[in-house]
C-alpha positions in Angstrom: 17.2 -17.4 29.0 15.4 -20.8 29.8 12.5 -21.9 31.9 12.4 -25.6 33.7 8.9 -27.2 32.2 8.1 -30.6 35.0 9.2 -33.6 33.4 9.7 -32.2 30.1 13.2 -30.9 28.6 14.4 -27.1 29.3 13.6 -24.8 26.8 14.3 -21.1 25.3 11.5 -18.8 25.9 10.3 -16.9 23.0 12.1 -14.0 21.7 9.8 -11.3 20.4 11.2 -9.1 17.8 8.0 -7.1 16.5 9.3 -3.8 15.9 12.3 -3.5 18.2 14.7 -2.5 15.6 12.0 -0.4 13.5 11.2 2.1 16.0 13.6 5.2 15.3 13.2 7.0 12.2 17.5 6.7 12.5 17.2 3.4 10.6 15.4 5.0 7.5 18.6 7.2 6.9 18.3 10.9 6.0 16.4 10.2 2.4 14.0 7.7 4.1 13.7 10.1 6.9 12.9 12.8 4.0 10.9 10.3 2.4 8.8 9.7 5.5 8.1 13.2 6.4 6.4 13.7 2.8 4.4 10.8 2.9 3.4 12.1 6.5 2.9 15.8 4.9 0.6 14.0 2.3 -1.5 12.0 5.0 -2.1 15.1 6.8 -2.9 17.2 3.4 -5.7 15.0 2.3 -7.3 14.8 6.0 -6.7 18.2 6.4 -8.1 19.0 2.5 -11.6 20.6 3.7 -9.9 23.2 5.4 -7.0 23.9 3.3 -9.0 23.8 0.1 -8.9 27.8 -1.2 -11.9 27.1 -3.2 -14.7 24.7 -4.3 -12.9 21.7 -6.3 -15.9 21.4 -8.5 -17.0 25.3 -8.5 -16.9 26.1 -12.6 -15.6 29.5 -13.6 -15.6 30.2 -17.0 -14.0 33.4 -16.9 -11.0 32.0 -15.2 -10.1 29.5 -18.1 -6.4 28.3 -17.8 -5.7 31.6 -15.9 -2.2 31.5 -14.8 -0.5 31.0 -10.9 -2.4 34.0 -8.5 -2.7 34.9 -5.6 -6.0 33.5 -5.9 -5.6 31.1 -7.6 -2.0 29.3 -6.6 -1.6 27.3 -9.2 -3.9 28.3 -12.0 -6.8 26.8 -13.3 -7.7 23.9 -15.4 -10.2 23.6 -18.6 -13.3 24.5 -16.8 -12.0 27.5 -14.0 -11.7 24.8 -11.7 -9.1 25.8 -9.4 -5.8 23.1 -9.5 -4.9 23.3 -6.2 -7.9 22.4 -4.2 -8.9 19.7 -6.8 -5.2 18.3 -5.5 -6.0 18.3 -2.2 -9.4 17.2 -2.2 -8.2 14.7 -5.1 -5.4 13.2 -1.9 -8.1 11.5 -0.6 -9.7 9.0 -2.9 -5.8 8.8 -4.8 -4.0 7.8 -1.1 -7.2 5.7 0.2 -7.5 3.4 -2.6 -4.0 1.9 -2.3 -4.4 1.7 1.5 -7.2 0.0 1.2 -5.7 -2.5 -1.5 -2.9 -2.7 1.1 -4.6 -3.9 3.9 -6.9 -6.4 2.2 -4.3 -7.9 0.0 -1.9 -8.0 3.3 -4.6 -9.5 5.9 -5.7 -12.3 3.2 -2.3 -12.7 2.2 -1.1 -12.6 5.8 -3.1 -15.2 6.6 -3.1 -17.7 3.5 0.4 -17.8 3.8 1.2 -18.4 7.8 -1.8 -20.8 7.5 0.1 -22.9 4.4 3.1 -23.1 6.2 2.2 -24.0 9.4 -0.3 -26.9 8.4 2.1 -27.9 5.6 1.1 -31.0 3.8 -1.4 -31.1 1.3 -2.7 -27.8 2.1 0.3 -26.5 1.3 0.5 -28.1 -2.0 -2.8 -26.7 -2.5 -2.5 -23.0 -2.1 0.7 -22.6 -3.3 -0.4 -23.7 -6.3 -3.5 -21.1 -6.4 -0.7 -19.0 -5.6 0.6 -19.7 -8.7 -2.8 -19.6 -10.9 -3.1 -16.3 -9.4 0.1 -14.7 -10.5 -0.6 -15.8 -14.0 -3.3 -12.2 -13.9 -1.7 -9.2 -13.7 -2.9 -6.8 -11.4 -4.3 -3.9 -13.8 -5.8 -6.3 -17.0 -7.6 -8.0 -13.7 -9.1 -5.1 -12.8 -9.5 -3.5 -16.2 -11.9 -6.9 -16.4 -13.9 -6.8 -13.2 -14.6 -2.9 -13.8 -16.0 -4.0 -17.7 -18.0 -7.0 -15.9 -19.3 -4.9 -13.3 -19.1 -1.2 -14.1 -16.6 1.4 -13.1 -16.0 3.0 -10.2 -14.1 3.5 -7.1 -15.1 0.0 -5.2 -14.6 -2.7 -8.1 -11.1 -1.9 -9.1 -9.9 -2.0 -5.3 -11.3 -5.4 -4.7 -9.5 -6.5 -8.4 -6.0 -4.9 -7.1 -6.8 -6.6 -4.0 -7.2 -10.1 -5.2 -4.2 -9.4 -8.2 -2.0 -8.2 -5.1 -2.9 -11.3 -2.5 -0.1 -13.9 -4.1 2.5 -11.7 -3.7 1.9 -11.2 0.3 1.0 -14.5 0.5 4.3 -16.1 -1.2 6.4 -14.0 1.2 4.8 -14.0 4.0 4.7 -18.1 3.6 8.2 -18.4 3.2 9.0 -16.6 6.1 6.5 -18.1 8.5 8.2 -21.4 7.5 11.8 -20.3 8.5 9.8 -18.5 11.9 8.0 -22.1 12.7 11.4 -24.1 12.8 13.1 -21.7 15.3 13.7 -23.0 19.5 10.9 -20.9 20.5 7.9 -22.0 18.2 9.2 -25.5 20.3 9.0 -24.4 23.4 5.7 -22.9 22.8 4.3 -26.1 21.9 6.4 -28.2 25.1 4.4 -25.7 27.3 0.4 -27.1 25.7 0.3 -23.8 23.7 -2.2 -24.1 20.9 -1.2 -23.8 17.2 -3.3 -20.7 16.7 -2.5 -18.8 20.1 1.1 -19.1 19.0 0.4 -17.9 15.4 -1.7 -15.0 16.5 0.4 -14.0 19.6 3.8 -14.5 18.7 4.8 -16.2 15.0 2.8 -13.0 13.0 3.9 -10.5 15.6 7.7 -11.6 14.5 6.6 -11.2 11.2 5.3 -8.0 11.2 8.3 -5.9 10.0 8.6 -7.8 7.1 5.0 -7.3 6.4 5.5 -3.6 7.0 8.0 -4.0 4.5 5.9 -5.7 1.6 3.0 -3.3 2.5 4.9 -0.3 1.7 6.3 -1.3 -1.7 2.8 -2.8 -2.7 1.4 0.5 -1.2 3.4 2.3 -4.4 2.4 -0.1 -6.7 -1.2 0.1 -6.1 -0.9 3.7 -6.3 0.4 3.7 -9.6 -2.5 1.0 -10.9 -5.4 3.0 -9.6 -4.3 5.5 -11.0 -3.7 3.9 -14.6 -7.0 2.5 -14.3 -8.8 6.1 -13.7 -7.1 7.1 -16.5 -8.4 4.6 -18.9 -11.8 5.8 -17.9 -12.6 2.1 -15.9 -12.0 3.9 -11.9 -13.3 6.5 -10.1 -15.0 9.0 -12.4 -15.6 12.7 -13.8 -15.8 15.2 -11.9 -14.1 13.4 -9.1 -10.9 15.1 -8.7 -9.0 11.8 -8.5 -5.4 12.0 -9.4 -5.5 10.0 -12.4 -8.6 11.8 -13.7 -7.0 14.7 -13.5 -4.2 13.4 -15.4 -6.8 12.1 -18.0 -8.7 15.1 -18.2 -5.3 17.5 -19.4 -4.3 15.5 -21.7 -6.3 17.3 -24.4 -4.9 20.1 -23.3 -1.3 19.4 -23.3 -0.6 20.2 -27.0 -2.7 23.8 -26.5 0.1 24.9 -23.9 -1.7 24.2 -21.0 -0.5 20.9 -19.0 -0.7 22.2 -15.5 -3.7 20.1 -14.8 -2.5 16.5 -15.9 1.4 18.0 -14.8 0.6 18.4 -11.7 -1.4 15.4 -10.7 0.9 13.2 -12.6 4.2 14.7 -10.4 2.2 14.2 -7.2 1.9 10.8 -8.2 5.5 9.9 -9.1 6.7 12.0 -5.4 3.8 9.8 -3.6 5.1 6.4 -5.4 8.8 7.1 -5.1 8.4 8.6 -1.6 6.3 5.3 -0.4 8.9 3.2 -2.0 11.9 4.8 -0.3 11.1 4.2 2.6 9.9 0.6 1.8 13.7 0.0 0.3 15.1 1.5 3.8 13.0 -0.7 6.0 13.9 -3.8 3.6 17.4 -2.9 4.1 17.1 -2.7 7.5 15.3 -5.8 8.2 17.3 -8.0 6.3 20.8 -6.7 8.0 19.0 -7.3 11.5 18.1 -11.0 10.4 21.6 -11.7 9.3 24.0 -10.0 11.2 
C-alpha cells in the first residue's frame, strides 16, 4: 500500500508490527504456555499474600521449633517457629518486585540510549557505544556488592546498582536493532511526509521494537532475580527479619547440616522455578520473534 505525497515521490506507508504476532499464548508452545501460567500463579501469590498468608511471617513461636508439615502449619517451621509458608508468600513480594523494578529502569534507560545512538549516529554514537563498553567491563553483582558497601545495605541501593550493571546490555540491543528499523521504506516515508525525528521514534520506530524488548526484559527479568537474591544472601540486600527469598536462603544454611533445610530448600526451589519459568518463556518469545523477522 502507498500514498501519493504533492510533488514528492510515492511512498510505503508504515507498517506497524508491535505485538501482532505476540498476542496468543499459541506462540509460547505448551512449556512456555506452562511457563507462563506459573509466573502468572506467582504474580497473583505475592499480591494476594495478605490474604493467603495462614499466619504472621514474623510471629516467633518457640514451641514450634522445626516442627514438621501440619495441618497448621503446611510446611513446617523454620529456626525461630516462624511458619515457612507465609514467610514464602509474603517473601513473593520484595523477591519478584526488585527484578521488576531492575527491569524497567535498565529497559527504559537502555531503551532510550540506544534508539537515541542510532538514530543521531555520528559522534554520539561513537560516544555511547563506547560508555557502552566501559560499562560492561562491571559485572552486575560486584557493582552492586560496591554501592551497597558505599552506601549501606538495603532493598533500594542494590536495585539502582543492578539497574545501571543491566543498562548496556538493553542498550547494545536495542541500538542495533533501531539501526536496521531506521533504514527500512517506512522510517522514509515518515520523514517525505515533515514527520519529526522524535514523533517517529516515539510513535512508530520503538513501538516496532517492542517485542524485542519484551524479549530482553524477560531474560534480564531472570537474571536480576538470581542477583538480588545472591546479594541478600551475602548479607549487602534487603535484611533480617524480612522474609526475602534470599534471606531465607541465608538464614537455613546453619541449619542444613542439623537435618533441617526446609527453610533455605524451599526459598532457594522457588527461586530456580521463578528464574527458569521467566526464562522459558523469554526463549519462546526470542524464538518467535526472530522466525517472524526472517521468514
Amino acid at each position: 500500500m502507498s500514498v501519493l505525497i504533492t510533488g514528492r515521490p510515492r511512498a510505503e506507508l508504515p507498517r506497524r508490527r508491535g505485538f501482532g504476532r505476540l498476542r496468543s499464548l499459541a506462540v509460547l508452545g505448551p512449556s512456555g504456555a506452562i511457563a507462563a501460567g506459573i509466573c502468572v500463579v506467582l504474580v497473583l501469590a505475592a499480591l494476594a499474600a495478605p490474604w493467603l498468608m495462614p499466619h504472621d511471617p514474623y510471629a516467633v513461636d518457640a514451641a514450634n521449633v522445626f516442627s514438621g508439615p501440619s495441618t497448621e502449619h503446611p510446611l513446617g517451621t523454620d529456626d525461630t517457629g516462624r511458619d515457612l509458608l507465609s514467610r514464602l508468600l509474603d517473601g513473593a513480594r520484595l523477591s519478584l518486585l526488585g527484578p521488576l523494578l531492575v527491569t524497567l529502569l535498565s529497559a527504559g534507560l537502555g531503551t532510550a540510549v540506544g534508539v537515541l545512538a542510532a538514530w543521531r549516529g555520528g559522534a554520539l554514537d561513537a560516544v555511547v557505544a563506547r560508555v557502552l563498553d566501559v560499562m560492561f567491563a562491571f559485572p552486575g553483582i560486584v557493582l552492586a556488592i560496591i554501592v551497597a558497601a558505599l552506601f549501606g545495605s538495603g532493598f533500594l541501593a542494590p536495585v539502582i546498582a543492578l539497574s545501571l550493571a543491566f543498562l548496556p546490555i538493553t542498550a547494545r540491543v536495542m541500538r542495533a536493532a533501531a539501526m536496521r528499523e531506521r533504514g527500512l521504506p517506512y522510517v522514509e516515508a515518515l520523514r517525505l511526509q515533515g514527520i519529526s525525528g522524535p514523533m517517529i521514534c516515539v510513535r512508530h520506530l520503538v513501538p516496532n521494537l517492542a517485542p524485542l524488548l519484551l524479549v530482553q526484559c524477560t531474560i534480564g527479568f531472570g537474571y536480576a532475580m538470581l542477583d538480588l537474591a545472591a546479594i541478600s544472601f551475602l548479607g549487602l540486600g534487603v535484611q533480617p527479619p524480612a522474609s526475602n527469598w534470599g534471606v531465607m536462603v541465608a538464614n537455613g544454611k546453619g541449619a542444613i547440616l542439623d537435618g533441617h533445610p526446609e527453610q533455605s530448600l524451599y526459598a532457594a526451589v522457588v527461586i530456580v522455578i521463578a528464574v527458569v519459568a521467566v526464562n522459558l518463556v523469554g526463549e519462546r518469545l526470542a524464538a518467535h520473534y526472530e522466525v517472524g523477522e526472517t521468514g
